[in-house]
VEXDREN-2710 file (C-alpha; in Angstrom, 1 decimal):
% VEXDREN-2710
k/r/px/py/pz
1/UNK/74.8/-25.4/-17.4
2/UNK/77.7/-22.9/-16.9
3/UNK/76.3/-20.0/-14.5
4/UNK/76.8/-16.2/-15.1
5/UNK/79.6/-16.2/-12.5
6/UNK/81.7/-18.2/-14.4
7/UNK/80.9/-16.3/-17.6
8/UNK/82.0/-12.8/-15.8
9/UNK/85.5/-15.3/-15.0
10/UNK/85.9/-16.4/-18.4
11/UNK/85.9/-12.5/-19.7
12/UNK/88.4/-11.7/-17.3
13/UNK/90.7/-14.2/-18.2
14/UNK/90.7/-13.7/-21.9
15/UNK/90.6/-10.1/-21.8
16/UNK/93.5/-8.9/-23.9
17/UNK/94.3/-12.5/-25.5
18/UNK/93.9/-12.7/-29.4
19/UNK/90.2/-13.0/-30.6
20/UNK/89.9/-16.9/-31.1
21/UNK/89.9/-17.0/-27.1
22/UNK/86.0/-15.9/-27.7
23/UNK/85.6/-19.7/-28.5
24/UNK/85.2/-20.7/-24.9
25/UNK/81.9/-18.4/-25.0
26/UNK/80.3/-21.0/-27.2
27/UNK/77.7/-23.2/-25.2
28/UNK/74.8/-22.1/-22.9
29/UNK/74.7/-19.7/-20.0
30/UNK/72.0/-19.7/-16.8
31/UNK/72.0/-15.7/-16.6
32/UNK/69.5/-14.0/-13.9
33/UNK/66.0/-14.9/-15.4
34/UNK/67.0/-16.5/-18.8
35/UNK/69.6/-18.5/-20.4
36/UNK/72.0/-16.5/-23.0
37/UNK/72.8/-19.5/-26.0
38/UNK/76.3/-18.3/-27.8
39/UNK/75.5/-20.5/-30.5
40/UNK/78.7/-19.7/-33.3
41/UNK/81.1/-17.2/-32.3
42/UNK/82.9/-15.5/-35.0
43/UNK/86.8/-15.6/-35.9
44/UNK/87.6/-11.9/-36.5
45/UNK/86.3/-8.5/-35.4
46/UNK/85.5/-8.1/-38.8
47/UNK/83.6/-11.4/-39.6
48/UNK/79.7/-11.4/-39.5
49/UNK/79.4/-11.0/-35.9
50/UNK/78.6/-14.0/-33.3
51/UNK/74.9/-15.8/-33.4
52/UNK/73.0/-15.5/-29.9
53/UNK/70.0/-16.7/-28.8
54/UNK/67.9/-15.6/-25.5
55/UNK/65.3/-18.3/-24.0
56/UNK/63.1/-16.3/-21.5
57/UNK/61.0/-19.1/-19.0
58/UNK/57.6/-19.1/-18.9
59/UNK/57.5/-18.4/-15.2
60/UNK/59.7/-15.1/-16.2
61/UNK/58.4/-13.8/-19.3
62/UNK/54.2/-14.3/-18.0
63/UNK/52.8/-14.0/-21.6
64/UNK/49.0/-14.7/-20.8
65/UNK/48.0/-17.9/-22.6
66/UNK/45.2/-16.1/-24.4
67/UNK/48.0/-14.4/-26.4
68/UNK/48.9/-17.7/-28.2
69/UNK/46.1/-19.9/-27.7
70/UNK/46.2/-20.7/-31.1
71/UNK/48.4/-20.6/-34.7
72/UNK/47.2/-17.1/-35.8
73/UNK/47.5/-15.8/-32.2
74/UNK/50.7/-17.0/-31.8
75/UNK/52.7/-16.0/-34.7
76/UNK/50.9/-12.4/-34.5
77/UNK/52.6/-12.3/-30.8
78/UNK/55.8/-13.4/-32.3
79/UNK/55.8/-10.8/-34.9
80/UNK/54.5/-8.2/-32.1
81/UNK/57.3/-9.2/-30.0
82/UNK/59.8/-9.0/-32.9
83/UNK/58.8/-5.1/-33.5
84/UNK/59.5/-4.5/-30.1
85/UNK/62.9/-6.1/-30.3
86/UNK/63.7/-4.7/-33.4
87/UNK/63.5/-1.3/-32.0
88/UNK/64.8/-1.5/-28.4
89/UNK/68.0/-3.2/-29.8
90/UNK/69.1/-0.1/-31.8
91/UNK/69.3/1.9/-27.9
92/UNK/71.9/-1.1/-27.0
93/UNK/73.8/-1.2/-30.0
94/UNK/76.5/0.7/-29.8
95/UNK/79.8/0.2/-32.8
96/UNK/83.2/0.9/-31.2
97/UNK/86.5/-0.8/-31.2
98/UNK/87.7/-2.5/-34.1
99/UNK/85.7/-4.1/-37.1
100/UNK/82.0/-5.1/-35.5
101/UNK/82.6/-4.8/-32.1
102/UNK/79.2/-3.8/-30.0
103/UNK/77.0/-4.2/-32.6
104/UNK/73.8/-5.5/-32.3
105/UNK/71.7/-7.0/-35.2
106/UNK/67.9/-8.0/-35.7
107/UNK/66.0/-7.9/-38.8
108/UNK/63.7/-5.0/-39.3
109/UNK/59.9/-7.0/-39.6
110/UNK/57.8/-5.7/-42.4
111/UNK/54.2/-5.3/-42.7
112/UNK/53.1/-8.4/-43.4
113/UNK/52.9/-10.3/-40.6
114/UNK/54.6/-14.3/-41.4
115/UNK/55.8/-16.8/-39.3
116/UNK/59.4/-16.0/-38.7
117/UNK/62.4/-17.8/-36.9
118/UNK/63.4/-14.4/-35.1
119/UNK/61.4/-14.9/-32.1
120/UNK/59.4/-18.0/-31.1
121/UNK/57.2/-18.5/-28.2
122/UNK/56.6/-21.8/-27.5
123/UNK/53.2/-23.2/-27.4
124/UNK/53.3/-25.7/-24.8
125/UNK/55.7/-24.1/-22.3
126/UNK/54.6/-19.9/-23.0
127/UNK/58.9/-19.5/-23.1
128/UNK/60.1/-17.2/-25.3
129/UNK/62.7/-17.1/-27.5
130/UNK/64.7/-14.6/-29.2
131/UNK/67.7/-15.1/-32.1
132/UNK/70.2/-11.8/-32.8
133/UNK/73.6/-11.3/-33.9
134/UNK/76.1/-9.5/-32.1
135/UNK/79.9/-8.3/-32.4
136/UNK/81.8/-9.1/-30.0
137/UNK/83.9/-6.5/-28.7
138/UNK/87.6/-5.8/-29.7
139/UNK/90.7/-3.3/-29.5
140/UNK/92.5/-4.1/-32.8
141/UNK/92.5/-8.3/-33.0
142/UNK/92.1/-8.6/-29.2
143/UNK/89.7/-9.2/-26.5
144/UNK/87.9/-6.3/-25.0
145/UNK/86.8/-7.9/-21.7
146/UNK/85.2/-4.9/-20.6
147/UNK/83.3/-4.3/-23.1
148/UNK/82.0/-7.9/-23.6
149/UNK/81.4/-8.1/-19.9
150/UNK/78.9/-4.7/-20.4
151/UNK/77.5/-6.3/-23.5
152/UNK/76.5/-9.5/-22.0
153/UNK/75.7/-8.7/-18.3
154/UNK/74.2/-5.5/-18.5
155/UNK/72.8/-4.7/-22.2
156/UNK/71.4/-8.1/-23.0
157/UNK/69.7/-8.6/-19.5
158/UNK/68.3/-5.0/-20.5
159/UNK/67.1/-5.7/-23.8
160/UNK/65.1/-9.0/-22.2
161/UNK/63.4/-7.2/-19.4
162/UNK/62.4/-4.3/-21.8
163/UNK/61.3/-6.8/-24.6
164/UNK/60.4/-10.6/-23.7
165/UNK/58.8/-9.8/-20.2
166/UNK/55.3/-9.1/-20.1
167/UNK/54.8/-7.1/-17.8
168/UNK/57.1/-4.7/-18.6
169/UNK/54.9/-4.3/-22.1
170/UNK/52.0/-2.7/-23.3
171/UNK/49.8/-5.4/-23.3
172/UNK/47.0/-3.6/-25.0
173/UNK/48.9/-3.3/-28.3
174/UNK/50.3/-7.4/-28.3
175/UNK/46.2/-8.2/-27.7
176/UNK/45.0/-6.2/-30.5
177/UNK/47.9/-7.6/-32.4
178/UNK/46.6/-11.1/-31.6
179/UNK/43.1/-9.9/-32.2
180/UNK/43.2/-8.1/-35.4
181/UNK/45.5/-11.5/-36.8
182/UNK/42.1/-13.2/-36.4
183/UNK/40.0/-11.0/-37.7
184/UNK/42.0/-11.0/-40.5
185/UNK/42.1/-14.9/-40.9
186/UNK/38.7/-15.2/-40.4
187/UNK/37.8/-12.4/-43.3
188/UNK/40.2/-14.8/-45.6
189/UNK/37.2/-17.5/-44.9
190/UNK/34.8/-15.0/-45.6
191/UNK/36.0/-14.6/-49.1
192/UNK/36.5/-18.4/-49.8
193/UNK/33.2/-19.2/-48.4
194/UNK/31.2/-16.5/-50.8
195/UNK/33.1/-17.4/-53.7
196/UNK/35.5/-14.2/-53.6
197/UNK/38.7/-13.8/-55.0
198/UNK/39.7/-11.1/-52.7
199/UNK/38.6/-7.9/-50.4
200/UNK/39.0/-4.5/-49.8
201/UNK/38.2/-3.0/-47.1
202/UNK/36.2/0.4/-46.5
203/UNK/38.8/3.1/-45.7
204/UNK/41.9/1.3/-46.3
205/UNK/44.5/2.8/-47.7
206/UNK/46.2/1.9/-50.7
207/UNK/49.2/3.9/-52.1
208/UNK/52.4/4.2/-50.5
209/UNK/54.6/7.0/-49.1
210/UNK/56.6/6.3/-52.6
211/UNK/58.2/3.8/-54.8
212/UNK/60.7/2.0/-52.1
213/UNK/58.7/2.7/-49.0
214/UNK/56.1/0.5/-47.3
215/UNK/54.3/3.3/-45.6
216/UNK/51.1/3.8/-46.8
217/UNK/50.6/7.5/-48.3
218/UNK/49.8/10.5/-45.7
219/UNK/46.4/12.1/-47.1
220/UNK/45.8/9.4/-49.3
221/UNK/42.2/8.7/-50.2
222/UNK/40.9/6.0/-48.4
223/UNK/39.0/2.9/-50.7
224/UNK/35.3/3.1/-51.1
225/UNK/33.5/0.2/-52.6
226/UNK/31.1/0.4/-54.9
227/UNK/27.6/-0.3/-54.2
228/UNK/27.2/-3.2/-56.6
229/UNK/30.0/-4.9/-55.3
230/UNK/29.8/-4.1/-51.6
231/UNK/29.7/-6.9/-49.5
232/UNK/29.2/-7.2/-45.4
233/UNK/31.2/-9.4/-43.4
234/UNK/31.3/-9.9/-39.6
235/UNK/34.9/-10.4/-37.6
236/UNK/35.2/-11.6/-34.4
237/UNK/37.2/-8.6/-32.8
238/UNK/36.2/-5.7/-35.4
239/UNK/32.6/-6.8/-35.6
240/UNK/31.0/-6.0/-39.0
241/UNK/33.0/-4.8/-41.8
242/UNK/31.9/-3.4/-45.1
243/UNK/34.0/-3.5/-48.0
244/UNK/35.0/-4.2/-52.0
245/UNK/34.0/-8.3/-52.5
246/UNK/35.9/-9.4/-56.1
247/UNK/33.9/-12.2/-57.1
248/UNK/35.7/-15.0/-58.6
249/UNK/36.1/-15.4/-62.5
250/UNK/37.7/-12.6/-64.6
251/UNK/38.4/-9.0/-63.6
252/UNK/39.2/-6.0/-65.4
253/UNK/40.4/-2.7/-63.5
254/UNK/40.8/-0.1/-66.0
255/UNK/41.2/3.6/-65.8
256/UNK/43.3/6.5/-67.0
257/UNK/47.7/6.5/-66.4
258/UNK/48.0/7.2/-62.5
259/UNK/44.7/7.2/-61.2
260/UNK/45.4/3.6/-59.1
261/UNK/45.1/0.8/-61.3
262/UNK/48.7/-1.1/-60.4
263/UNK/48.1/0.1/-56.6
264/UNK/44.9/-1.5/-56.2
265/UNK/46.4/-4.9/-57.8
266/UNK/49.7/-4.3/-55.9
267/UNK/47.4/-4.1/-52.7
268/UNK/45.8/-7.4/-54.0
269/UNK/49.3/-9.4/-54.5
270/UNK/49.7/-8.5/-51.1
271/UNK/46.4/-9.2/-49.6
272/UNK/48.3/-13.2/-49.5
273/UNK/49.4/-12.0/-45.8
274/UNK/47.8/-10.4/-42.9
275/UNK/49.2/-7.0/-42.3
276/UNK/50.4/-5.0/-38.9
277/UNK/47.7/-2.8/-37.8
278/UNK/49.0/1.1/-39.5
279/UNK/49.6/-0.5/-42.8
280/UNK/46.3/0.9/-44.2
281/UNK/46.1/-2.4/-46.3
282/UNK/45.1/-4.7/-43.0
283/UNK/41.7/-5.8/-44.7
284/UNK/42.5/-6.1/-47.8
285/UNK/42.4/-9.7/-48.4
286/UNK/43.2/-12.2/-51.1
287/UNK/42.7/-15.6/-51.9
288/UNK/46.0/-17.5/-49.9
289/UNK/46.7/-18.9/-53.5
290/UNK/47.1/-16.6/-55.6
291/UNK/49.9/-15.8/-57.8
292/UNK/51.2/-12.1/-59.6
293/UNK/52.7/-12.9/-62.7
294/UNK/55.0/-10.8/-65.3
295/UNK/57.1/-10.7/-68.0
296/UNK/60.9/-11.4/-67.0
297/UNK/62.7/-11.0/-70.0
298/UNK/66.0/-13.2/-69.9
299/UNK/64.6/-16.0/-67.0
300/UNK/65.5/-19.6/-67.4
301/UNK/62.5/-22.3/-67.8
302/UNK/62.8/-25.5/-67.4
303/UNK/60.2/-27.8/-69.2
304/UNK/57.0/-25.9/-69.2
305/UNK/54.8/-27.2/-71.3
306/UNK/53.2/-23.6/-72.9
307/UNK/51.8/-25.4/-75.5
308/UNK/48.2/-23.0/-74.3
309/UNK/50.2/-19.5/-75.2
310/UNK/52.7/-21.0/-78.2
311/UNK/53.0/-23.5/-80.8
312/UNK/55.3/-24.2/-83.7
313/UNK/58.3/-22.3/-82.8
314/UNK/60.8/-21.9/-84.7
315/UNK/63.9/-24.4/-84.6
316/UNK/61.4/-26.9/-84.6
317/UNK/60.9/-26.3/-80.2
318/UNK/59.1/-28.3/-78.2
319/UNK/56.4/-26.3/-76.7
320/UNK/55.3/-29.2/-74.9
321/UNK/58.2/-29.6/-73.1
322/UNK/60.1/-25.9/-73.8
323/UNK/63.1/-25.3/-71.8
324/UNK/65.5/-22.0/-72.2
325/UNK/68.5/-19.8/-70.4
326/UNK/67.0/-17.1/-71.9
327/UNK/63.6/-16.4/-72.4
328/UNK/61.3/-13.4/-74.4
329/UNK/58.9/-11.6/-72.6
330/UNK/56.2/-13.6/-74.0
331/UNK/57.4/-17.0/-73.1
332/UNK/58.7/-15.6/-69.6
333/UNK/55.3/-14.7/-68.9
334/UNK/53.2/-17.9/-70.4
335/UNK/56.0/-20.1/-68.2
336/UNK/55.1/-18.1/-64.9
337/UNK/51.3/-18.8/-66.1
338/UNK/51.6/-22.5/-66.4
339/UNK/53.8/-23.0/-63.5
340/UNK/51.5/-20.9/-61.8
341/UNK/48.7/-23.4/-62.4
342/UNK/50.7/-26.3/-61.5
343/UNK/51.1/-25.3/-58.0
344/UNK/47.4/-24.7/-57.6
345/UNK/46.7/-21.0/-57.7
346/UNK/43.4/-20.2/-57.8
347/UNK/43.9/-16.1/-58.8
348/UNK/46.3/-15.1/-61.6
349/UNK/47.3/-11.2/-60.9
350/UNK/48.5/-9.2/-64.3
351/UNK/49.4/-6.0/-64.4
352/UNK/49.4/-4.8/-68.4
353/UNK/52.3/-2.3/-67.4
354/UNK/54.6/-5.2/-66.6
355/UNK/53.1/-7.6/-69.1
356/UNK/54.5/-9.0/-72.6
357/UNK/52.3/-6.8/-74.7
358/UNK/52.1/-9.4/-77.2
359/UNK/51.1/-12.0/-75.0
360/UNK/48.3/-9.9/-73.9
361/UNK/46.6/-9.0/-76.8
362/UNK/46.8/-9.2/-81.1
363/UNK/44.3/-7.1/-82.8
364/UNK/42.3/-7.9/-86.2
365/UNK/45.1/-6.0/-88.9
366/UNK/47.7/-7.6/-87.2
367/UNK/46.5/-11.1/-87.7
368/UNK/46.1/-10.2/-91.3
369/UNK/49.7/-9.2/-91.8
370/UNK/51.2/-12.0/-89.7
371/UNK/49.4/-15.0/-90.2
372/UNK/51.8/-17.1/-88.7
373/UNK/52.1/-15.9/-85.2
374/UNK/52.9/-19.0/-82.6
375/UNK/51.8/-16.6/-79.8
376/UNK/48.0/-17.5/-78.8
377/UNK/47.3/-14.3/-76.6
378/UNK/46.1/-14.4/-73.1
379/UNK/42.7/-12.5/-74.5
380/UNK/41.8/-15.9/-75.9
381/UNK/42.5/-18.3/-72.8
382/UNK/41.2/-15.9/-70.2
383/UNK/38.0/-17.7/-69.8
384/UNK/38.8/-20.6/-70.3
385/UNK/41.7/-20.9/-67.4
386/UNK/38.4/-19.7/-65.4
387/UNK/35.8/-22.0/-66.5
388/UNK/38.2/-24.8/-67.4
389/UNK/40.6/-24.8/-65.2
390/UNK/38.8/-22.4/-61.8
391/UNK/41.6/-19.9/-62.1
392/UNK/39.8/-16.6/-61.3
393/UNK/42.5/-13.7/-63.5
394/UNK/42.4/-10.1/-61.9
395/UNK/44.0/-7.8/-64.6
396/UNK/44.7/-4.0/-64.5
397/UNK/45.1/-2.8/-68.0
398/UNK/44.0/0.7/-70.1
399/UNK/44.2/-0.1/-73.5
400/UNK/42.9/-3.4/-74.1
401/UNK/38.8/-2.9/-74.7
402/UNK/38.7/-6.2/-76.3
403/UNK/39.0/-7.5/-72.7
404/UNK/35.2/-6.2/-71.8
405/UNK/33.8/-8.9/-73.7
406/UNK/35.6/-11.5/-71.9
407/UNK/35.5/-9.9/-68.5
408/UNK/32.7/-10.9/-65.8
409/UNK/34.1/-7.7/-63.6
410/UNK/34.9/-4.4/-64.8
411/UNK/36.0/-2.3/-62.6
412/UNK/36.9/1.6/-63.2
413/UNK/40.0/3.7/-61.3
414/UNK/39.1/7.4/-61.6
415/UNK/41.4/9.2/-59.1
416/UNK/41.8/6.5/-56.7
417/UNK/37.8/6.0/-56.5
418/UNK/36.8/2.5/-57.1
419/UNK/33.3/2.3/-59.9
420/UNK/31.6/-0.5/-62.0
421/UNK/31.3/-0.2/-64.9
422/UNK/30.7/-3.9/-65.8
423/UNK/27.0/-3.2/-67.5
424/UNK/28.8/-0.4/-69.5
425/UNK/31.5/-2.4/-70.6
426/UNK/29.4/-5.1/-71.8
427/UNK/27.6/-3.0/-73.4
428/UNK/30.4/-1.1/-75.2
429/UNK/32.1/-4.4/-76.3
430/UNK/28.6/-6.0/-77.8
431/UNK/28.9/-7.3/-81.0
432/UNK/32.6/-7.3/-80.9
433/UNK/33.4/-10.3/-78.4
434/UNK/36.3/-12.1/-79.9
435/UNK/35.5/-16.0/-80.8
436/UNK/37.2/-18.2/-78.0
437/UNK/39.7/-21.0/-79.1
438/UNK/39.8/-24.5/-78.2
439/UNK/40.9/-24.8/-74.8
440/UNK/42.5/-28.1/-73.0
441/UNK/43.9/-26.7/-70.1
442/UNK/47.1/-27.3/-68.9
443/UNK/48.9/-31.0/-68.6
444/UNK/48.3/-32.0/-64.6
445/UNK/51.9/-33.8/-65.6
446/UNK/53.0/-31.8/-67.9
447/UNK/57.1/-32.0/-66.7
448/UNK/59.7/-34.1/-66.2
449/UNK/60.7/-34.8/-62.7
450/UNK/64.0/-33.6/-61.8
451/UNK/67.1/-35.5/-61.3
452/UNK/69.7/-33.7/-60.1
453/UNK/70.0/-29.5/-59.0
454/UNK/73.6/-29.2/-60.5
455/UNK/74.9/-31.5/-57.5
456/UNK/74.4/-29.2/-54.9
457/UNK/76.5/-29.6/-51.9
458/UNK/74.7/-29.2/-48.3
459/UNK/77.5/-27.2/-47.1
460/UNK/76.7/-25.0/-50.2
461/UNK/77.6/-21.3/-49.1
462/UNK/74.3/-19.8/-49.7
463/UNK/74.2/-15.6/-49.8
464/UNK/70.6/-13.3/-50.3
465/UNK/70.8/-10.2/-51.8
466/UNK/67.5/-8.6/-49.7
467/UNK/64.5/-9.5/-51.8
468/UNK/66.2/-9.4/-55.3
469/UNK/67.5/-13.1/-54.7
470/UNK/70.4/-15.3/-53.7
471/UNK/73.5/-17.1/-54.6
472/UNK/74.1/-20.9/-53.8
473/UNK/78.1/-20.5/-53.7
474/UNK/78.5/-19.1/-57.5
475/UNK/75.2/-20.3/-58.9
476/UNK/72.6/-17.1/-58.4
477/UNK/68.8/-17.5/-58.6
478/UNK/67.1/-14.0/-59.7
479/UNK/63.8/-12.9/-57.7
480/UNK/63.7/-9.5/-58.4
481/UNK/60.7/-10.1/-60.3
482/UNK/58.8/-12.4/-58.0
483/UNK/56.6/-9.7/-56.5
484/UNK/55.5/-11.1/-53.9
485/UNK/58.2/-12.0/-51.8
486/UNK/57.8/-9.5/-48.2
487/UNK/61.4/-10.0/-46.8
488/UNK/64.7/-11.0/-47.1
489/UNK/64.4/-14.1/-44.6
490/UNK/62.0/-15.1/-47.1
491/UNK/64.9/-15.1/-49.9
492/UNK/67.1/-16.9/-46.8
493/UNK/64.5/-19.0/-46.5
494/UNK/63.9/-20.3/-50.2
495/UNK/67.8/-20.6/-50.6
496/UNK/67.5/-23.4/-48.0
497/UNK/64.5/-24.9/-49.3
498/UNK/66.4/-25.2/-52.6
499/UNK/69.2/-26.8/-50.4
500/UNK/66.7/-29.3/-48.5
501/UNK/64.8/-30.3/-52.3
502/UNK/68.2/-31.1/-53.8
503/UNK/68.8/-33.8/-50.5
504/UNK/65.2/-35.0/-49.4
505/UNK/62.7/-34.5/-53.0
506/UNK/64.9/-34.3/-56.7
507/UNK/64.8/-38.2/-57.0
508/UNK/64.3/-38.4/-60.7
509/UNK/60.9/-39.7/-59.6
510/UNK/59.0/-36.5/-58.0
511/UNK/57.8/-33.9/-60.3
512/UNK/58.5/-29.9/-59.2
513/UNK/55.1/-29.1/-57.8
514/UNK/54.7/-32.0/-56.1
515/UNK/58.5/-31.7/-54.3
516/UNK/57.6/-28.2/-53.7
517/UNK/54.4/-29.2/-52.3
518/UNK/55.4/-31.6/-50.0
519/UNK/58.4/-29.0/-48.5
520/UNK/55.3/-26.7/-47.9
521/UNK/53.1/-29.0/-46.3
522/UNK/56.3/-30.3/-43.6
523/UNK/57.2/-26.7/-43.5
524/UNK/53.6/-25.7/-41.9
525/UNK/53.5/-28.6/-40.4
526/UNK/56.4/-28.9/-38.8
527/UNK/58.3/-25.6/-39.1
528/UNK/61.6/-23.7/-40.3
529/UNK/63.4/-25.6/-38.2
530/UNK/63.8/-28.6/-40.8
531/UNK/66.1/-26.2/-43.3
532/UNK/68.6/-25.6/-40.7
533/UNK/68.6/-28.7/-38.7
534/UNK/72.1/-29.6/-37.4
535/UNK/72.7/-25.6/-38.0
536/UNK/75.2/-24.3/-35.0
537/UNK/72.9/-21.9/-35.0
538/UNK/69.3/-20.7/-36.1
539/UNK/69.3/-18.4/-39.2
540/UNK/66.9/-16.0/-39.8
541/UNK/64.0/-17.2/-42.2
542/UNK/60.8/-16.1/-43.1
543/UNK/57.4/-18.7/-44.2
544/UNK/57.2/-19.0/-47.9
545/UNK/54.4/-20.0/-49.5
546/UNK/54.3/-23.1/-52.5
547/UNK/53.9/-20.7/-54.6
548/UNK/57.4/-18.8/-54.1
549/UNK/59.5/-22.1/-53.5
550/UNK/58.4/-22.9/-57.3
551/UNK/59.3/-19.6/-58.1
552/UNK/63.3/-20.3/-56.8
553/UNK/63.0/-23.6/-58.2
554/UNK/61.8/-22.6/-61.6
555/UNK/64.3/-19.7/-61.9
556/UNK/67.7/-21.8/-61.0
557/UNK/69.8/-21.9/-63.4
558/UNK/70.8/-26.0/-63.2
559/UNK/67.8/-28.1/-63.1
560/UNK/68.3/-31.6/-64.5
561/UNK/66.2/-34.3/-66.0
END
């Protein structure tokens, strides 16, 4: 391995020659207590700056093994380490010279706390490693020697000691980290064990700071259960915790305009993943399953069978085997239901604000006038996707009563302050439950497998766009409205498990679920490493669930039988 005295010779001899030089950088370094990986460097000053990787030794970075004695342990120290990394690399990063030069870059963790490819600490070993991206410095299209010297034998040995050496931590905060992770994974058996479908906490808080922050809300008022549906559970760290238990089956919140409906179930669609203590939302818990689904006027399906929600379209449409570039509101939303079931959620989240209206509901005078409406509303199929099929439905609507009849939960938002009002409710709707239709459920094979992903290439040029989705060289796969995607290395991530299906799963022989399935499983099993494997270097990714790899799979525009 080439030491750091023959890096510091290296820069001085290509100080001043044209930027290419920076090539003989590529390769591993043994530095003073870890080993600096320049795993691509870039062409140009103004190309997407140079991947790095720091490896910190066991014996050097002294993480206790208590901190990552096991899975949920581990990858809360990883994301604990990440925060810290995330904000001591803004002091070193410093823009001057031409294009990128001095920059420093590291992805900015949210609140949920996944299993990312930013920093690892291995299990076996206790090293630890860290992945950034810097520019390396220039004056115009040459070298700055000086500068790359300060960058990578004074900053980066800086930014190790203050961030992947223990002792130079608080080690308090990465233990509570480490504890609260499994507290929080051992409240998500709590609520499979009592047959929940997810938890709130006592005193969390729900809003946030506003409509593009994750913050939660200064002076917000902080969730109190009601008595009927107050459950007790006991945490390992935390001890005993009181809070909201949602029994499985189907839920109603209701309530006036503003008074929390859609922040409660946006809490919920986010109770999938444990949060960073602050958050406010850190016990509020959901079933790992479940699945927020909407209306997403103009989406692409591919062979859903929504034979459940429609029948006898016009144009004589299959709607066994329905398949559109541009779909309505109403099919949108049945497709996301069914595929939602085929990749085994076990809670359906509906928010009626961001629902197909007509999918929801269809009241007595209209099916007067319109007798021949293909649309069989969700008010009809909402018990039995529970007692049929076991998928509990959590819905937050204020205008549909006729869903009292058919709810097992009511609950009632009045100025943020959780009531139920399920006795009420019943007792309101009596006499005017609507008679249920025939239910089947939903085909267990109910689509074609797929063929072919419009011949993707490997080498595919793949772009994210934050959260909102990405582009596989021209072909673009929409996510704005998958609402529970937490972070752009997520969309990085699901671009590349779109990559690895096309090589590895789209046979003609393995249906969608099951391909995205068996990704999942390897990907838990095994780790991100498999979507990048013969990478130059290691991009940075974010866990997704089944559930969101159907959701890119479903929504590119290409699939072939």
């Amino acid at each position: 391995m080439k030491t750091q005295r023959m890096l510091r010779e290296v820069l001085s001899r290509i100080d001043g020659r044209g930027y290419p030089a920076y090539k003989e950088l590529a390769g591993s370094w043994q530095m003073e207590g870890f080993v600096l990986f320049v795993d691509h460097v870039q062409g140009d000053p103004f190309a997407s700056p140079s991947s790095l990787r720091v490896q910190v030794p066991a014996q050097t970075a002294r993480f206790p093994e208590d901190l990552y004695a096991n899975d949920t342990r581990k990858t809360a120290l990883e994301d604990a380490i990440a925060r810290i990394f995330a904000e001591k690399i803004r002091k070193f990063s410093a823009r001057s010279g031409s294009g990128k030069s001095g920059a420093l870059i590291f992805p900015q963790p949210s609140p949920e706390v996944i299993k990312r490819t930013a920093v690892s600490v291995d299990g076996g070993t206790g090293a630890v490693t860290a992945v950034f991206r810097a520019g390396f410095p220039a004056e115009g299209r040459r070298i700055d020697g000086r500068a790359m010297e300060r960058l990578v034998l004074q900053k980066i040995p800086a930014l190790v000691q203050e961030t992947l050496v223990y002792p130079n931590l608080d080690g308090k905060v990465l233990s509570s980290s480490c504890d609260l992770a499994e507290d929080q994974e051992a409240l998500r058996a709590f609520v499979k064990r009592e047959g929940l479908a997810a938890f709130v906490a006592d005193g969390a808080i729900l809003p946030r700071r506003d409509g593009v922050s994750k913050a939660p809300l200064p002076g917000a008022v902080p969730f109190s259960s009601p008595a009927a549906l107050r459950v007790t559970a006991q945490l390992p760290h935390r001890g005993t915790v009181t809070g909201m238990g949602i029994p499985r089956g189907v839920t109603l919140i209701t309530g006036g305009g503003y008074h929390g409906k859609s922040t409660l179930l946006s809490a919920l669609s986010l109770g999938i993943y444990n949060h960073v203590s602050g958050d406010g939302r850190e016990l509020v818990v959901t079933d790992d399953t479940a699945v927020k689904v909407r209306a997403e006027d103009g989406r692409s399906v591919f062979a859903d069978d929504i034979s459940l929600f429609l029948s006898d379209l016009p144009g004589g449409a299959d709607a066994h085997c329905f398949s559109t570039e541009n779909a309505s509101g109403s099919t949108s939303e049945a497709a996301s239901i069914v595929e939602a079931a085929e990749g085994g959620a076990g809670v359906l989240l509906l928010d009626e604000d961001t629902s197909a209206t007509n999918l929801l509901m269809r009241d007595a005078l209209m099916e007067q006038a319109v007798p021949n409406e293909p649309i069989t509303p969700l008010i009809d199929r909402i018990r039995g996707l529970y007692e049929k099929m076991g998928i509990s439905v959590i819905l937050a609507a204020g205008s549909f009563g006729a869903y009292f009849a058919a709810a097992d939960t009511v609950l009632l938002l009045d100025h943020y302050r959780v009531s139920d009002i399920t006795k009420k409710a019943h007792a309101i709707a009596k006499g005017a439950a609507r008679a249920p239709r025939p239910f089947a459920g939903v085909p267990s094979a109910r689509r074609c497998p797929v063929q072919d992903a419009a011949l993707l290439d490997p080498r595919t040029k793949v772009r994210t766009d934050g959260t909102d989705g990405f582009f596989l060289g021209r072909k673009e796969v929409d996510l704005r409205l998958v609402e529970q995607l937490a972070c752009e290395e997520q969309t990085q991530a699901l671009a590349l498990c779109l990559l690895y299906l096309e090589r590895n799963c789209f046979d003609g022989k393995t249906g969608i679920a099951d391909a995205a399935g068996i990704l999942a499983k390897r990907l838990s099993r095994e780790g991100l490493s498999i979507l990048y494997s013969g990478s130059r270097s290691v991009p940075f990714l974010a866990l997704p669930r089944k559930a969101e790899i159907l959701s890119a799979v479903n929504r590119f525009r290409g699939l072939q039988t």
